[in-house]
C-alpha positions in Angstrom: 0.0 0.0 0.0 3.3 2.2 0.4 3.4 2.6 -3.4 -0.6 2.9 -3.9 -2.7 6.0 -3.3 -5.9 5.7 -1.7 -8.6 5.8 -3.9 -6.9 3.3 -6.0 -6.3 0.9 -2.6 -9.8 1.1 -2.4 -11.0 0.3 -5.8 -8.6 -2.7 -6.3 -8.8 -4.2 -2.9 -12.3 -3.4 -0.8 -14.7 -2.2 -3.5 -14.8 -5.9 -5.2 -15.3 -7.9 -2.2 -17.5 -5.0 -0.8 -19.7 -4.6 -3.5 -19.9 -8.2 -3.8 -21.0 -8.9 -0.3 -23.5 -5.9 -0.5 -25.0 -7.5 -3.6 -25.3 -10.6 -1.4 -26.9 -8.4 0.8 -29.6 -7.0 -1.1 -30.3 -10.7 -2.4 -30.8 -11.7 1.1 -32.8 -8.9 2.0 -35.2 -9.8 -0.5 -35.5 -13.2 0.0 -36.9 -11.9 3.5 -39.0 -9.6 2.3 -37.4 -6.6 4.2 -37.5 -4.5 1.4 -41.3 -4.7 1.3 -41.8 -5.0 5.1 -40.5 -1.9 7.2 -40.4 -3.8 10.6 -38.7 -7.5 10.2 -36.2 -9.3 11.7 -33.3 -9.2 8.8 -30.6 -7.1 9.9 -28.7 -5.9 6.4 -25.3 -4.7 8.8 -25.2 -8.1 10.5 -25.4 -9.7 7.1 -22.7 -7.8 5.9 -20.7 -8.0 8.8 -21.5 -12.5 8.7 -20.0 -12.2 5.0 -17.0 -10.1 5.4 -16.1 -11.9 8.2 -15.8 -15.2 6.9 -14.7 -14.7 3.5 -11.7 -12.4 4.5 -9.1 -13.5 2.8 -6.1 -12.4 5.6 -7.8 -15.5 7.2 -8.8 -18.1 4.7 -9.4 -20.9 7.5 -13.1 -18.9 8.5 -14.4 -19.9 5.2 -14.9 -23.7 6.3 -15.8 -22.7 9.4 -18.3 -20.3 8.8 -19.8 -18.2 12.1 -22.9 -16.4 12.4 -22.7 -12.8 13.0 -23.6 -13.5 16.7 -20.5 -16.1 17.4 -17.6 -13.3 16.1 -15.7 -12.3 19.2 -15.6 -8.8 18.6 -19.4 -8.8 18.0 -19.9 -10.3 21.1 -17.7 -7.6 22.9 -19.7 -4.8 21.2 -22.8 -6.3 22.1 -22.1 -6.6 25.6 -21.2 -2.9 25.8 -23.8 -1.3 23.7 -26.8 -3.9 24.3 -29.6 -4.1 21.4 -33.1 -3.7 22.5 -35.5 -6.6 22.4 -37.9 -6.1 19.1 -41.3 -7.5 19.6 -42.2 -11.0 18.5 -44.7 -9.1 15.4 -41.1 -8.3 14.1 -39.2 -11.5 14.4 -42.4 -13.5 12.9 -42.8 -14.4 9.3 -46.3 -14.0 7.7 -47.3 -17.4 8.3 -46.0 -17.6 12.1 -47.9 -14.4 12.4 -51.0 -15.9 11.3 -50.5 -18.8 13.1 -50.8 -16.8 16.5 -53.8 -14.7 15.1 -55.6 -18.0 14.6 -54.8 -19.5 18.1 -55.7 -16.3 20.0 -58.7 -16.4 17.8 -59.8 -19.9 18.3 -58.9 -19.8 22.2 -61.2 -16.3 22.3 -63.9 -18.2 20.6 -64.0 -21.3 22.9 -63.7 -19.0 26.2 -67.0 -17.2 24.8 -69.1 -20.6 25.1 -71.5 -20.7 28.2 -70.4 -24.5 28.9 -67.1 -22.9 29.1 -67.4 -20.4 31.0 -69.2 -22.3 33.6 -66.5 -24.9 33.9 -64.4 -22.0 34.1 -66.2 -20.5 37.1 -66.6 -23.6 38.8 -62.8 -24.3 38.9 -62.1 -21.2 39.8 -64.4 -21.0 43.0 -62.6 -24.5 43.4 -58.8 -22.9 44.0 -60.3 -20.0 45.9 -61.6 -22.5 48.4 -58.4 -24.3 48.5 -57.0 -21.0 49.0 -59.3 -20.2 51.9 -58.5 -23.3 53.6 -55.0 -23.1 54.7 -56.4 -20.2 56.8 -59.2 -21.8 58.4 -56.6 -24.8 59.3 -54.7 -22.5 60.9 -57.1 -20.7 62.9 -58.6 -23.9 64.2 -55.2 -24.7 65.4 -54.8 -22.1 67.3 -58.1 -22.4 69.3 -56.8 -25.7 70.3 
């Protein structure tokens, strides 16, 4: 690099495998729908970071042993000093997932609305409020003894 100015540094050495991993990138993102969906769980830096990792060519041993962006040492470090927050589950889930949930809640909802149901429902719980209840008249009665 003594003998090499920048710009052409950059456009013989990083800009290839750059471009190449953001194209990878993009590909990705796609796939996932992120480029339709505002809120999802694909994270384009990660990617890129996953690929450039591994496929660095100062360390050609990675490539067989290919880590996820979330096993690389210095990811881990960053991560343990600026902490990501927790995205909602809506975020994380595909479309189908997502529906999946809709249609339990749904279903549940539905069942919990029938009388038998809620009957059943009443009965057990006047069942565990007695149970509650009777530790304390043990207890009392003991005393009196």
């Amino acid at each position: 690099m003594n003998s090499e100015n920048i710009p052409d540094y950059l456009n013989k050495n990083i800009f290839p495998i750059l471009l190449n991993a953001m194209e990878e990138m993009l590909l990705e993102a796609d796939r996932r729908n992120a480029l339709k969906t505002h809120k999802c769980s694909f994270n384009g830096l990660d990617y890129l970071a996953e690929i450039l990792w591994n496929r660095n060519s100062r360390h050609p041993n990675r490539l067989c042993t290919w880590q996820g962006v979330f096993n690389i040492p210095q990811f881990k470090l960053w991560l343990k000093l600026h902490p990501r927050p927790i995205y909602p589950k809506s975020w994380l889930w595909t479309k189908e997932e997502a529906a999946l949930h809709i249609q339990r809640y749904v279903r549940g909802w539905l069942v919990r609305k029938k009388t038998d149901v809620q009957e059943m429902r009443q009965f057990w719980k006047i069942i565990r409020a007695e149970k509650m209840d009777a530790p304390e008249f043990y207890t009392s009665n003991e005393m009196k003894l």
